[in-house]
C-alpha positions as a Markdown table, in Angstrom:
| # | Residue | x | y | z |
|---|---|---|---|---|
| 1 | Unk | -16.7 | 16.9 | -12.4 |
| 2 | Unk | -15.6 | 20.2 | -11.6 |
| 3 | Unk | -12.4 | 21.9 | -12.8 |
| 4 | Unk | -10.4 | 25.4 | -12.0 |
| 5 | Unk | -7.9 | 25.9 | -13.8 |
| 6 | Unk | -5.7 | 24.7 | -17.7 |
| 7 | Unk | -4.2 | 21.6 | -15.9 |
| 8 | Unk | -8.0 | 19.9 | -14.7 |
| 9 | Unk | -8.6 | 20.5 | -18.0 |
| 10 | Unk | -5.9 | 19.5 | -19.7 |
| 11 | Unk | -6.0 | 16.4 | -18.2 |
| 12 | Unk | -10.0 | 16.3 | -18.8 |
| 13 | Unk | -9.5 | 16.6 | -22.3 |
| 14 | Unk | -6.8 | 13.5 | -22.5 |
| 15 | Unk | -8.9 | 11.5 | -19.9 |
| 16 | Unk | -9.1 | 8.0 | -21.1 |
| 17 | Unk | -12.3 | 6.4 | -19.5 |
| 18 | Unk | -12.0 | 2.9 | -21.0 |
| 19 | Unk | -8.3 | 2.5 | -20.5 |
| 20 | Unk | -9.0 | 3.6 | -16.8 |
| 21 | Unk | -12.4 | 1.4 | -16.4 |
| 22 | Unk | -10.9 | -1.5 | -18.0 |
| 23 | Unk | -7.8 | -1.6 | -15.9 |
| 24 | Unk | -10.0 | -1.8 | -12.5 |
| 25 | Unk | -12.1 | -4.6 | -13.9 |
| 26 | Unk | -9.2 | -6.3 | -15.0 |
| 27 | Unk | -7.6 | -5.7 | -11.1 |
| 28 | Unk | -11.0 | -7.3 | -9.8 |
| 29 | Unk | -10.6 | -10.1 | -11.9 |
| 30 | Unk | -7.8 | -11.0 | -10.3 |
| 31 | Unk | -8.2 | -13.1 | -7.3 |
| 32 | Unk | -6.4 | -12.3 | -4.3 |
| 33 | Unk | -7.7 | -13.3 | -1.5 |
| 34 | Unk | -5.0 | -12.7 | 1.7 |
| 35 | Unk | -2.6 | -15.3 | 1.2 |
| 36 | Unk | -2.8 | -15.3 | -2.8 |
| 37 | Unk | -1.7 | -11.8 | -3.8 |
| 38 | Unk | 0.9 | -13.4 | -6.0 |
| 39 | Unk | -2.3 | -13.5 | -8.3 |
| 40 | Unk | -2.9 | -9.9 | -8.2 |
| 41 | Unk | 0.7 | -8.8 | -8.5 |
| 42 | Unk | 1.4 | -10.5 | -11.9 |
| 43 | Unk | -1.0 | -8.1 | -13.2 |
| 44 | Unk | 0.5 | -5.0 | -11.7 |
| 45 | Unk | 3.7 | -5.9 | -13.0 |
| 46 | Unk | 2.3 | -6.0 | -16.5 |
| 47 | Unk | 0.9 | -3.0 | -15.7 |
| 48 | Unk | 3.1 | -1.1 | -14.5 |
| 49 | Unk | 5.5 | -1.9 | -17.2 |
| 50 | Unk | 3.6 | -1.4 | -20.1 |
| 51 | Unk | 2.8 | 2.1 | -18.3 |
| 52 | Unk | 6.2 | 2.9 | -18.2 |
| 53 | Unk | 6.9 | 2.9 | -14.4 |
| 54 | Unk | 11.0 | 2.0 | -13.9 |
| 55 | Unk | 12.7 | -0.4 | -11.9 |
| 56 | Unk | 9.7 | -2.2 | -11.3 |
| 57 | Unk | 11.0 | -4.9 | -8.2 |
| 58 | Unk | 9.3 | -7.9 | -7.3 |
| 59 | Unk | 10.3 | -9.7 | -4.0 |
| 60 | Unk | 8.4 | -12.1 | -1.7 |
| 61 | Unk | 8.1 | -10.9 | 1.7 |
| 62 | Unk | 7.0 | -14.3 | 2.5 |
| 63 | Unk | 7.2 | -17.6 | 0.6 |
| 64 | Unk | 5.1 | -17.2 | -2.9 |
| 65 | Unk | 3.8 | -14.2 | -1.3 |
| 66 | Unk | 5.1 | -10.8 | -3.2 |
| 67 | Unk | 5.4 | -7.1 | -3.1 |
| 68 | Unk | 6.2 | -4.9 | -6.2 |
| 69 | Unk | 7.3 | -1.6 | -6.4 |
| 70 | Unk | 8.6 | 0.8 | -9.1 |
| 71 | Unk | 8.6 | 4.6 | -9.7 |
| 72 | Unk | 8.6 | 7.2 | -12.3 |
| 73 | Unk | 11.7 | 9.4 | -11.9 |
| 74 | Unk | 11.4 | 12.7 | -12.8 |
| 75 | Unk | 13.5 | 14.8 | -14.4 |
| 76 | Unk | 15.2 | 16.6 | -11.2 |
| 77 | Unk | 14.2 | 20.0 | -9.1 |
| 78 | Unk | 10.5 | 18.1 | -7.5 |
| 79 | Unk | 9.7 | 16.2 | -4.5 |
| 80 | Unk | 9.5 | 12.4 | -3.9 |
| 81 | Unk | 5.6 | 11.5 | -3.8 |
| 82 | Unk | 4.4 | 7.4 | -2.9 |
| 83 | Unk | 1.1 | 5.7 | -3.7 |
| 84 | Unk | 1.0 | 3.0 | -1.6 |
| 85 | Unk | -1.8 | 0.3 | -1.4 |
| 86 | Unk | -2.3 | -3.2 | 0.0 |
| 87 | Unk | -2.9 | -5.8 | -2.7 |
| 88 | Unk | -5.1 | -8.5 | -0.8 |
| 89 | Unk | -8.8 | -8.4 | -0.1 |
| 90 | Unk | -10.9 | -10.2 | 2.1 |
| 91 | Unk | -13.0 | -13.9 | 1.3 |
| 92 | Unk | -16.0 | -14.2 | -0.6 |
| 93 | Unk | -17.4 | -16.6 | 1.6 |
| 94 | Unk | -21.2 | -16.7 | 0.6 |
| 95 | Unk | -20.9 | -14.1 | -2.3 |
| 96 | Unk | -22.2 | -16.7 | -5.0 |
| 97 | Unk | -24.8 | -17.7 | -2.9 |
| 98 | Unk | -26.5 | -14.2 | -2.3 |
| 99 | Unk | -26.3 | -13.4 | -5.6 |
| 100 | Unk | -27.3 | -16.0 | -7.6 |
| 101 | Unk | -29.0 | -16.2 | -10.3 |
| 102 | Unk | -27.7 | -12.3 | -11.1 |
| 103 | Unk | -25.0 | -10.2 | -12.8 |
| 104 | Unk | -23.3 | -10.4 | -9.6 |
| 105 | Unk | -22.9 | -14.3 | -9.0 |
| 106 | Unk | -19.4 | -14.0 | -9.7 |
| 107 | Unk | -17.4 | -12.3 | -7.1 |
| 108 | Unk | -14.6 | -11.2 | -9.4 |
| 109 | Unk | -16.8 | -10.7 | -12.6 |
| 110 | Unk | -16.5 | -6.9 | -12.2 |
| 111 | Unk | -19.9 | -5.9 | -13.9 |
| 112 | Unk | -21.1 | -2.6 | -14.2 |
| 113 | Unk | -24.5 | -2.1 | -12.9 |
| 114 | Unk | -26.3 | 1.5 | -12.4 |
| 115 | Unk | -23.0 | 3.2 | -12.9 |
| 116 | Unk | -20.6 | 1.3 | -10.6 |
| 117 | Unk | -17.9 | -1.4 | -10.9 |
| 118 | Unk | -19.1 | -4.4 | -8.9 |
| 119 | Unk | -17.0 | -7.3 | -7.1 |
| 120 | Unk | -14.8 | -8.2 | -4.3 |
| 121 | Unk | -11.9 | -5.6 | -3.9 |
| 122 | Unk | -13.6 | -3.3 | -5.6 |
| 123 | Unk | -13.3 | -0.5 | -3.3 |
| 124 | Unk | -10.8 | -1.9 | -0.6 |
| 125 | Unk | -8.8 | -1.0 | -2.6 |
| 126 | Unk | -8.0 | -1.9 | -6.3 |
| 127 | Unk | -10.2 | 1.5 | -7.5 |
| 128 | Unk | -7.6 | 3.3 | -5.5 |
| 129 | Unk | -4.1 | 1.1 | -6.9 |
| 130 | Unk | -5.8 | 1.3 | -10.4 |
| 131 | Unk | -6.2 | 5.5 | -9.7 |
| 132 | Unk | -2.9 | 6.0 | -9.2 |
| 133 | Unk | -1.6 | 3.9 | -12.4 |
| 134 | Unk | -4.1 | 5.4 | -14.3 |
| 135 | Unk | -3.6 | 9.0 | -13.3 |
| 136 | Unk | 0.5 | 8.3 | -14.5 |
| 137 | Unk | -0.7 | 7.4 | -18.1 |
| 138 | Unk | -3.3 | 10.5 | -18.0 |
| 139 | Unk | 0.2 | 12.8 | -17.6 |
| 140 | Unk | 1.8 | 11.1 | -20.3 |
| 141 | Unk | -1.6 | 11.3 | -22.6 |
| 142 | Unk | -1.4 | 14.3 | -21.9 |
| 143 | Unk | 2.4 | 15.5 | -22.6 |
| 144 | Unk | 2.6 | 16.6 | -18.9 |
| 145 | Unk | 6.5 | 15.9 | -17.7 |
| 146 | Unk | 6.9 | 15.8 | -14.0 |
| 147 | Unk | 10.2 | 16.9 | -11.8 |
| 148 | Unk | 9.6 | 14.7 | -9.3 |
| 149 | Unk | 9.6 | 11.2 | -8.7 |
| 150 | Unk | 6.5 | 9.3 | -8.2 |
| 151 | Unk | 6.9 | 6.2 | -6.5 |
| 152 | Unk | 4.2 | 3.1 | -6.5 |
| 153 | Unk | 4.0 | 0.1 | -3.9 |
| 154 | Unk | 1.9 | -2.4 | -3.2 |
| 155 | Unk | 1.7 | -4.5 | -0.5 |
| 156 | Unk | 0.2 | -7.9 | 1.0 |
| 157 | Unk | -0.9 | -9.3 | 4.3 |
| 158 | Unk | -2.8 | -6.0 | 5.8 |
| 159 | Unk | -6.4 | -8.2 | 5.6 |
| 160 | Unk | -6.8 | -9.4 | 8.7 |
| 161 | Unk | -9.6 | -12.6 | 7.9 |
| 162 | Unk | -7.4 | -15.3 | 6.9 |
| 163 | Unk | -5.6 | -18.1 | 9.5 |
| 164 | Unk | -2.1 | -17.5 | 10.2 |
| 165 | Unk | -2.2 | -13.9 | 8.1 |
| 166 | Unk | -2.7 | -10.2 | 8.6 |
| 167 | Unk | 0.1 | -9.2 | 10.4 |
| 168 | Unk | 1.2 | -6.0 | 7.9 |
| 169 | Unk | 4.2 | -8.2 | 6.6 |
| 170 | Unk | 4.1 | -7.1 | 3.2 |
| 171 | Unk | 4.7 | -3.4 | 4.6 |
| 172 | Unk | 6.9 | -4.3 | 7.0 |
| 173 | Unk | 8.7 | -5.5 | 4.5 |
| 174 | Unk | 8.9 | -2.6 | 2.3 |
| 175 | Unk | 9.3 | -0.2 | 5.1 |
| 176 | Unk | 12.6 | -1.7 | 5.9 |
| 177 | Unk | 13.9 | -1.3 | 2.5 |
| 178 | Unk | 13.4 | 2.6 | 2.9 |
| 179 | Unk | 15.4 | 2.2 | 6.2 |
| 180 | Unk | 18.1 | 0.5 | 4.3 |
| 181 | Unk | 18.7 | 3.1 | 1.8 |
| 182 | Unk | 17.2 | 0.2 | -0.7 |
| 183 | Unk | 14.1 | 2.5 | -1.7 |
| 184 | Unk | 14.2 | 6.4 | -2.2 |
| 185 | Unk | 12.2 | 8.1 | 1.2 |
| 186 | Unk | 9.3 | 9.6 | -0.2 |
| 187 | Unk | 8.4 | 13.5 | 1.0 |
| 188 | Unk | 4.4 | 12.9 | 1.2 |
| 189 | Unk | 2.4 | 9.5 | 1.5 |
| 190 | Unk | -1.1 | 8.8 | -0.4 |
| 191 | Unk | -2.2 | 5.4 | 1.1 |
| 192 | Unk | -5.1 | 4.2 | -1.1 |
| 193 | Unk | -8.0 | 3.0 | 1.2 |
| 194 | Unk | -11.3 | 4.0 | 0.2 |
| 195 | Unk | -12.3 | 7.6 | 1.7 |
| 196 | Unk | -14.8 | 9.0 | -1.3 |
| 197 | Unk | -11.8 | 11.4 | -1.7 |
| 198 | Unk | -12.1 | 12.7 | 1.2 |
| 199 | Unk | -8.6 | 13.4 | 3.1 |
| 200 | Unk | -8.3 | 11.3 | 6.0 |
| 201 | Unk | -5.2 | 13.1 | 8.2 |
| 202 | Unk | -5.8 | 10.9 | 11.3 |
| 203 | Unk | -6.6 | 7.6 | 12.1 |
| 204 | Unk | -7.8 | 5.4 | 15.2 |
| 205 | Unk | -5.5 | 3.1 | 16.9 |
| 206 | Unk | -6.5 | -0.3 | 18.6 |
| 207 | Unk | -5.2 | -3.5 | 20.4 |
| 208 | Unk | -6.9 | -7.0 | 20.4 |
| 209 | Unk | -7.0 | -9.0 | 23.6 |
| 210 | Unk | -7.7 | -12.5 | 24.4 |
| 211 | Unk | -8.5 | -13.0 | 27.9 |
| 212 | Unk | -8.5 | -16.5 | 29.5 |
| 213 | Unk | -10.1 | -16.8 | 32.9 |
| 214 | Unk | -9.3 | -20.5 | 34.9 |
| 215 | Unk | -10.9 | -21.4 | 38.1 |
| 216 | Unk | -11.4 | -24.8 | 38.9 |
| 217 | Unk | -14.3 | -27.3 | 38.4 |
| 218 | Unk | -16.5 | -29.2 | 41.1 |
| 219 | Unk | -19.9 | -30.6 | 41.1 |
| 220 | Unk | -22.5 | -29.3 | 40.9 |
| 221 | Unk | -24.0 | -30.4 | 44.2 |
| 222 | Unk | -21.1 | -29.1 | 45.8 |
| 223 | Unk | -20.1 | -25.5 | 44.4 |
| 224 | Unk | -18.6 | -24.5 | 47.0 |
| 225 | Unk | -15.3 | -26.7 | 46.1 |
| 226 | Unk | -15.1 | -24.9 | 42.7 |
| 227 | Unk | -13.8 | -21.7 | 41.7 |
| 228 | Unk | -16.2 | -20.7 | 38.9 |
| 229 | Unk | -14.7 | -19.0 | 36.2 |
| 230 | Unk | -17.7 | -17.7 | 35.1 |
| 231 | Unk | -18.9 | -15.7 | 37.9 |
| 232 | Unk | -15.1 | -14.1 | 38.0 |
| 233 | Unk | -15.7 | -13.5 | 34.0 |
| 234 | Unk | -19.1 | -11.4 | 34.6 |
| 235 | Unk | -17.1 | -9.5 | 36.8 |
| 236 | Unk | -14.7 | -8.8 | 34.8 |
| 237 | Unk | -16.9 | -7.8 | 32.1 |
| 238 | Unk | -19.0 | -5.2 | 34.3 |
| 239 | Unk | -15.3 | -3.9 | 35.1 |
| 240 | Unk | -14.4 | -3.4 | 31.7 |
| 241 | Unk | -17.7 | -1.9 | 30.5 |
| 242 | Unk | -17.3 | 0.6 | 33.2 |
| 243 | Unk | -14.0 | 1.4 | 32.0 |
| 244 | Unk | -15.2 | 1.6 | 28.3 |
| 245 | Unk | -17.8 | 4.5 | 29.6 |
| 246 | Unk | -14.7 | 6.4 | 31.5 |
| 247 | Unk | -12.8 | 6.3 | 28.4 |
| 248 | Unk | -15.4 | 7.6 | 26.2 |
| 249 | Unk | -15.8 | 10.4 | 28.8 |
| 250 | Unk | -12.1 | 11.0 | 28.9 |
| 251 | Unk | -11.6 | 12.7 | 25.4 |
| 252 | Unk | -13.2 | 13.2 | 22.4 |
| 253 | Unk | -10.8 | 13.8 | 19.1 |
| 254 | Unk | -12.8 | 15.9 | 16.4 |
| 255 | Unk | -11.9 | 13.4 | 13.1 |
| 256 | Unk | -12.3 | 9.9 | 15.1 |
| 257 | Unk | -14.5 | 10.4 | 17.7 |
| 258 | Unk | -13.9 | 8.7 | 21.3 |
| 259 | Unk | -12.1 | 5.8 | 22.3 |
| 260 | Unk | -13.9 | 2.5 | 23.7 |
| 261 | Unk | -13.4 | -1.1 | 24.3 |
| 262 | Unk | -16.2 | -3.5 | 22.8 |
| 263 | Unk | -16.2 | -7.3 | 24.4 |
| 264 | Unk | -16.1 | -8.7 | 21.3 |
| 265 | Unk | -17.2 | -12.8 | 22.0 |
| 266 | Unk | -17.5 | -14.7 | 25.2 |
| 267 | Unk | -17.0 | -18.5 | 25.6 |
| 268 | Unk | -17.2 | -20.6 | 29.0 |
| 269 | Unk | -18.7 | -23.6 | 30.6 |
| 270 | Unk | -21.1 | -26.7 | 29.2 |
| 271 | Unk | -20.8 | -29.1 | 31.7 |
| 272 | Unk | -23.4 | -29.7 | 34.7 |
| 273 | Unk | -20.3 | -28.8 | 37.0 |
| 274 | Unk | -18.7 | -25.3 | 38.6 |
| 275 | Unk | -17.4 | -23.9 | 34.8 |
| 276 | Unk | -13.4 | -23.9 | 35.2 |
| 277 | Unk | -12.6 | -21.9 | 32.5 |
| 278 | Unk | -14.2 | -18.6 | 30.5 |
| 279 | Unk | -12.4 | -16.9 | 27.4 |
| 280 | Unk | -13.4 | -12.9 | 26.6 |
| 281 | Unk | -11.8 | -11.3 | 23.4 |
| 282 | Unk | -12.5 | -7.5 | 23.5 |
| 283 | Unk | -10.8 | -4.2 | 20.9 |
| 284 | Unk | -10.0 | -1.3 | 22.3 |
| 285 | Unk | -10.2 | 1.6 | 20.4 |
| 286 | Unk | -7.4 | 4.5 | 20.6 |
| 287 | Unk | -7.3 | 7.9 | 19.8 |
| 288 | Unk | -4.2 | 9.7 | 18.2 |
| 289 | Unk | -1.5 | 10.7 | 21.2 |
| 290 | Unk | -3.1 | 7.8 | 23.0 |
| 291 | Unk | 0.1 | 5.1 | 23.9 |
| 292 | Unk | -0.8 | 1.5 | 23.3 |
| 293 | Unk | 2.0 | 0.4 | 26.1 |
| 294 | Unk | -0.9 | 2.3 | 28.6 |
| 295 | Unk | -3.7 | 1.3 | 27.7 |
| 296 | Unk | -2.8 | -2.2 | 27.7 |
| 297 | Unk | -1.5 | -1.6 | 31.3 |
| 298 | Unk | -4.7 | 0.2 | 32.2 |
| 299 | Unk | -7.0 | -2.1 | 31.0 |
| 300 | Unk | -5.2 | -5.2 | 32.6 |
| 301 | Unk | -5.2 | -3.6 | 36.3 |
| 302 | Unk | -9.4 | -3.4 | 35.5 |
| 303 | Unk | -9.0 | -6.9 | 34.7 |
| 304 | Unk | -6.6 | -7.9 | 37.3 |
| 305 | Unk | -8.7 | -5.7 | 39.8 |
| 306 | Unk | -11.7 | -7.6 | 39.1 |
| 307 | Unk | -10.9 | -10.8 | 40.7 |
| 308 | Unk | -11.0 | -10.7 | 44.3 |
| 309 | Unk | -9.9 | -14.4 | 44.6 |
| 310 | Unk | -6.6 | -15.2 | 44.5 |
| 311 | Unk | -6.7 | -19.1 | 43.2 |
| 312 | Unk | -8.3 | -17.8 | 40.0 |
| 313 | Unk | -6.0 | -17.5 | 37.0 |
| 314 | Unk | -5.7 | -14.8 | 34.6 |
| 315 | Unk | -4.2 | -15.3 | 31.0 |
| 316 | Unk | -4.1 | -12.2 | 28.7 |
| 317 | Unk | -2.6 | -12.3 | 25.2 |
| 318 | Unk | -2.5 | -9.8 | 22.2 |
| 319 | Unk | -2.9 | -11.6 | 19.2 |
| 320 | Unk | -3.3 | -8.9 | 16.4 |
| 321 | Unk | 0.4 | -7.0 | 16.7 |
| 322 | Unk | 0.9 | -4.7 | 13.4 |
| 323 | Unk | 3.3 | -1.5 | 13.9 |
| 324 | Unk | 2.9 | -2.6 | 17.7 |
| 325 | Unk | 3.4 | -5.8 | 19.2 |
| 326 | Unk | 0.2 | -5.1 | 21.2 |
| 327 | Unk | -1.8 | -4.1 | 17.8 |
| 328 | Unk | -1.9 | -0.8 | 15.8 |
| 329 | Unk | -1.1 | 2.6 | 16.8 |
| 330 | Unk | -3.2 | 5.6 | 16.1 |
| 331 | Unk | -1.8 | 8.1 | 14.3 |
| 332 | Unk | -2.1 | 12.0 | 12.7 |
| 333 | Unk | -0.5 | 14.7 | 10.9 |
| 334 | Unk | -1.1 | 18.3 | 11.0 |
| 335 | Unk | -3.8 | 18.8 | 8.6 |
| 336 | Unk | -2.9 | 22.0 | 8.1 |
| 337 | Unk | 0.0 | 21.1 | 6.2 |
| 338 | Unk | 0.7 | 23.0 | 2.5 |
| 339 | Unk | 0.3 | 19.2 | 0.9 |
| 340 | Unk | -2.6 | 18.3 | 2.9 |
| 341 | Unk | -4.1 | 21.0 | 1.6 |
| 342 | Unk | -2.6 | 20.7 | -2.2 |
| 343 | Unk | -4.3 | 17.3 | -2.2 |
| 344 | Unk | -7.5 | 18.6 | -0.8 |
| 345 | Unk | -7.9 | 20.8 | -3.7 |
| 346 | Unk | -6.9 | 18.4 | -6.4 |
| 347 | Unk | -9.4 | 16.4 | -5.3 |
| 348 | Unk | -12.1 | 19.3 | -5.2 |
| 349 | Unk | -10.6 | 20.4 | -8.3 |
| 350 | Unk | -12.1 | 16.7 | -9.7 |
| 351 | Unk | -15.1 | 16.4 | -7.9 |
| 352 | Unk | -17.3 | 19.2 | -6.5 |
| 353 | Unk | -18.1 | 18.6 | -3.2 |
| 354 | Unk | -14.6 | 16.3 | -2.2 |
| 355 | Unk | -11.7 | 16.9 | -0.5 |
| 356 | Unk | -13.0 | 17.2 | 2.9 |
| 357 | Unk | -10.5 | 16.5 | 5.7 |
| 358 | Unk | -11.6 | 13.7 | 7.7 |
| 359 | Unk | -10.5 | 11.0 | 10.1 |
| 360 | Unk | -10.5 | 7.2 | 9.2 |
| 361 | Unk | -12.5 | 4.8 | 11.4 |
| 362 | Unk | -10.6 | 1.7 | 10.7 |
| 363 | Unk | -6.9 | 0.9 | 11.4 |
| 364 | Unk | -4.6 | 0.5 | 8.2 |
| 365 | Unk | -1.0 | 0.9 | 7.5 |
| 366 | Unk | 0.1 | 4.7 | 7.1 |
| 367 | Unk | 1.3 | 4.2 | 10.7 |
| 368 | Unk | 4.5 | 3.2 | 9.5 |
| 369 | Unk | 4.9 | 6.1 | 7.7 |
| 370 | Unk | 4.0 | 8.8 | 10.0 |
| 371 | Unk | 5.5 | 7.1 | 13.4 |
| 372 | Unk | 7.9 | 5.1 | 12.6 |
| 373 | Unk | 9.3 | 6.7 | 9.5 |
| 374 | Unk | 7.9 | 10.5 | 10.8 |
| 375 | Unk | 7.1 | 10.4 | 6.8 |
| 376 | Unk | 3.7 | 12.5 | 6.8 |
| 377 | Unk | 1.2 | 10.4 | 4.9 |
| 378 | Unk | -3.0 | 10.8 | 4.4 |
| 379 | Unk | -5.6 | 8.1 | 3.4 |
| 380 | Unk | -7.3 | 9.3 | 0.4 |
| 381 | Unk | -9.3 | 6.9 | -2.6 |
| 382 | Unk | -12.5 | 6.7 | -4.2 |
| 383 | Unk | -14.8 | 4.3 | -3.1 |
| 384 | Unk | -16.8 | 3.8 | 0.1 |
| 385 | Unk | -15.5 | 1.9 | 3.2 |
| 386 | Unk | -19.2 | 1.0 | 4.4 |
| 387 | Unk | -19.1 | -1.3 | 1.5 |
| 388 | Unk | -15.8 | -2.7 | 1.5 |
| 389 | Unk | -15.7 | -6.3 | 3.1 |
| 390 | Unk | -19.8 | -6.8 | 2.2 |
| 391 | Unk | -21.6 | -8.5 | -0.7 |
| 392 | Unk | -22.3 | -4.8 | -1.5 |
| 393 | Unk | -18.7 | -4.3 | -2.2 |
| 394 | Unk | -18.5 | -1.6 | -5.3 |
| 395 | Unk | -17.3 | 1.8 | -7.3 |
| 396 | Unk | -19.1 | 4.3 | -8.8 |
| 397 | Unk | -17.6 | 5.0 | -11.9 |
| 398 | Unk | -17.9 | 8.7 | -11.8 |
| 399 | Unk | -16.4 | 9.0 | -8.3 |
| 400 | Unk | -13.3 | 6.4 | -10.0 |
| 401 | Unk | -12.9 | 8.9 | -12.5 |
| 402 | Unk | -12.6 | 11.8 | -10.2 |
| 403 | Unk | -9.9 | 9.8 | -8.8 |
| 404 | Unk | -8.0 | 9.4 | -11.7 |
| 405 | Unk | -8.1 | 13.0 | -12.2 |
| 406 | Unk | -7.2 | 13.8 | -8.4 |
| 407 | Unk | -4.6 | 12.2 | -8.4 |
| 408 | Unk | -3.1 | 13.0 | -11.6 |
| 409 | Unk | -3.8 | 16.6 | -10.9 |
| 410 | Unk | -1.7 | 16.1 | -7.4 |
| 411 | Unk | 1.1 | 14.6 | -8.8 |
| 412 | Unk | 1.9 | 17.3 | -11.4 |
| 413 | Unk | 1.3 | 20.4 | -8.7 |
| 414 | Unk | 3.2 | 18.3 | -5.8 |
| 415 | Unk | 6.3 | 17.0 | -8.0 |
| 416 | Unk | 6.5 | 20.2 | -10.4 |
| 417 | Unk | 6.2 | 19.8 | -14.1 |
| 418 | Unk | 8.8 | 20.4 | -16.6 |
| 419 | Unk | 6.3 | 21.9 | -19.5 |
């Protein structure tokens, strides 16, 4: 770790690595598979008591299923910061099986092997929950008093694997209580996915689309009574891949790259007759400034276009609505901004070599926030997304640490301190 000034270390010297390491195997022990994050939760709220957070609130946002949130008031003068993190992780279908026989059999064991924390959730994202408690009782260790509040959420349902789940309710949820006056608006946003520290101050957008094609069947001797389905769906495909290469040729944005649409699974015929009916499911990526209303207009006229004959029936649906009925919108803030770059130097501050302002190449929640609150808000956590959702899933300790430190370090320069 490198550090610049008395605060890094300050905070080095009252760095408790144990308390820190133990709470993040202790979050990976808990089970909380999309669905059961009531599991997860009952350990926060310990947590977050015992760590002195106030007016810790628990409330389901669906049956059994909870949020909790609670904050550290300051003691007046500093601005409103939030951590904000989703509690569920995705299923460990097949886990046991690829690692039997080894330190990692158990999905939720949490062993440390060469330096990292091991297990399901590791990085997506209890090391980044876990960095933020742990960086309020580094301040206190430390005798650091902030002006400022810090505030602490963590939500369910933004895992998308599970039947009948993964729709963001848990942050809907909470979202409206900051519309309601029920919870404090926060100034500035940290949401907790994994990043390796960097800074991500933009994010992709996407929709999900179902597309069901219906011709009508005929036998096979006589095709010409049929409408097949799936001849009209290879046209529509060809279509869509065509417009997939004009989108990527439209625009290029310098933190996510270009926007695409990826035919995702194809199902259709099985009988020795004329096929009647073909199903496509494609994504379609979006780029910040990009509309989802559009693009779903755009890409069903390809669609529509497709299908010279009349008599064949097309059936598009959008199964995957988050901040969007359609799906999730893309979203970014100006990177430039005095916080943005307070954070970016916290984190450098921890670990040489962080900090770096990115863009994130998945879809999460901080939407929300920045469109439909106009609350700016970054992505910013230790551990590595290429991992998360894998058998591979884990943290580096060291980079845990940093996090710890970050974010400790960006709570005291963003809210103020009183000593």
């Amino acid at each position: 770790m490198a550090h610049s000034d008395n605060l890094s270390r300050r905070l080095l010297g009252a760095l408790d690595r144990d308390d820190a390491i133990n709470l993040l195997r202790a979050a990976i022990g808990r089970e909380s598979i999309t669905g059961n994050e009531a599991n997860f939760v009952a350990l926060l709220e310990d947590e977050m008591r015992a760590r002195k957070i106030d007016a810790v609130h628990r409330a389901d946002f669906l049956p059994g299923r909870p949020n909790i949130h609670g904050e550290r008031k300051g003691g007046g003068g500093g601005k409103r910061l939030l951590f904000i993190g989703h509690t569920d992780t995705v299923h460990v279908n097949g886990w046991r099986d690829y690692w039997s026989g080894t330190e990692r059999e158990d999905p939720f064991g949490a062993p440390i092997i060469d330096g990292s924390i091991w297990g399901r959730g590791a990085g997506d994202l209890k090391a980044g929950i876990c960095s933020a408690l742990a960086a309020l009782s580094l301040l206190d260790r430390a005798g650091i008093r902030l002006k400022g509040d810090v505030a602490f959420a963590f939500v369910g349902d933004e895992e998308s694997g599970e039947p009948g789940t993964g729709i963001s309710a848990g942050v809907k949820a909470y979202v409206a209580e900051i519309e309601a006056g029920a919870v404090a608006r926060p100034d500035f946003t940290v949401y907790v996915e994994p990043t390796q520290l960097a800074i991500f101050t933009a994010q992709i957008g996407f929709l999900i689309a179902d597309i069901a094609i219906t011709g009508k069947s005929a036998y096979f001797g006589v095709p010409e009574l049929g409408k097949d389905a799936l001849k009209a769906s290879h046209a529509v495909m060809s279509a869509l891949w065509r417009h997939s290469d004009e989108l990527s040729a439209r625009a290029e944005h310098d933190l996510v790259g270009k926007g695409f649409l990826l035919i995702t699974g194809l199902t259709g015929g099985g009988f020795i007759a004329v096929p009647e009916e073909c199903k496509l499911s494609l994504i379609r990526k979006l780029l910040p400034g990009e509309p989802l209303d559009a693009a779903a207009q755009e890409m069903e006229a390809v669609i529509r276009d497709a299908i010279a004959d009349p008599e064949i029936r097309v059936d598009i649906s959008y199964p995957a609505g988050r901040d969007h009925p359609l799906g999730g919108s893309a979203a970014e803030i100006d990177r430039n901004l005095s916080d943005v770059a307070l954070l970016a130097q916290s984190v450098s501050d921890a670990m040489s070599g962080r900090g770096e302002i990115k863009g994130a190449p998945f879809w999460s929640e901080s939407p929300f926030f920045v469109n439909r609150l106009g609350i700016p808000a970054v992505y910013c956590a230790p551990g590595n997304i290429s991992n998360c959702h894998t058998f591979q899933e884990h943290v580096e300790i060291e980079e845990y640490l940093a996090g710890v430190m970050a974010f400790a370090t960006f709570m005291a320069r963003y809210c103020g301190t009183e000593n």
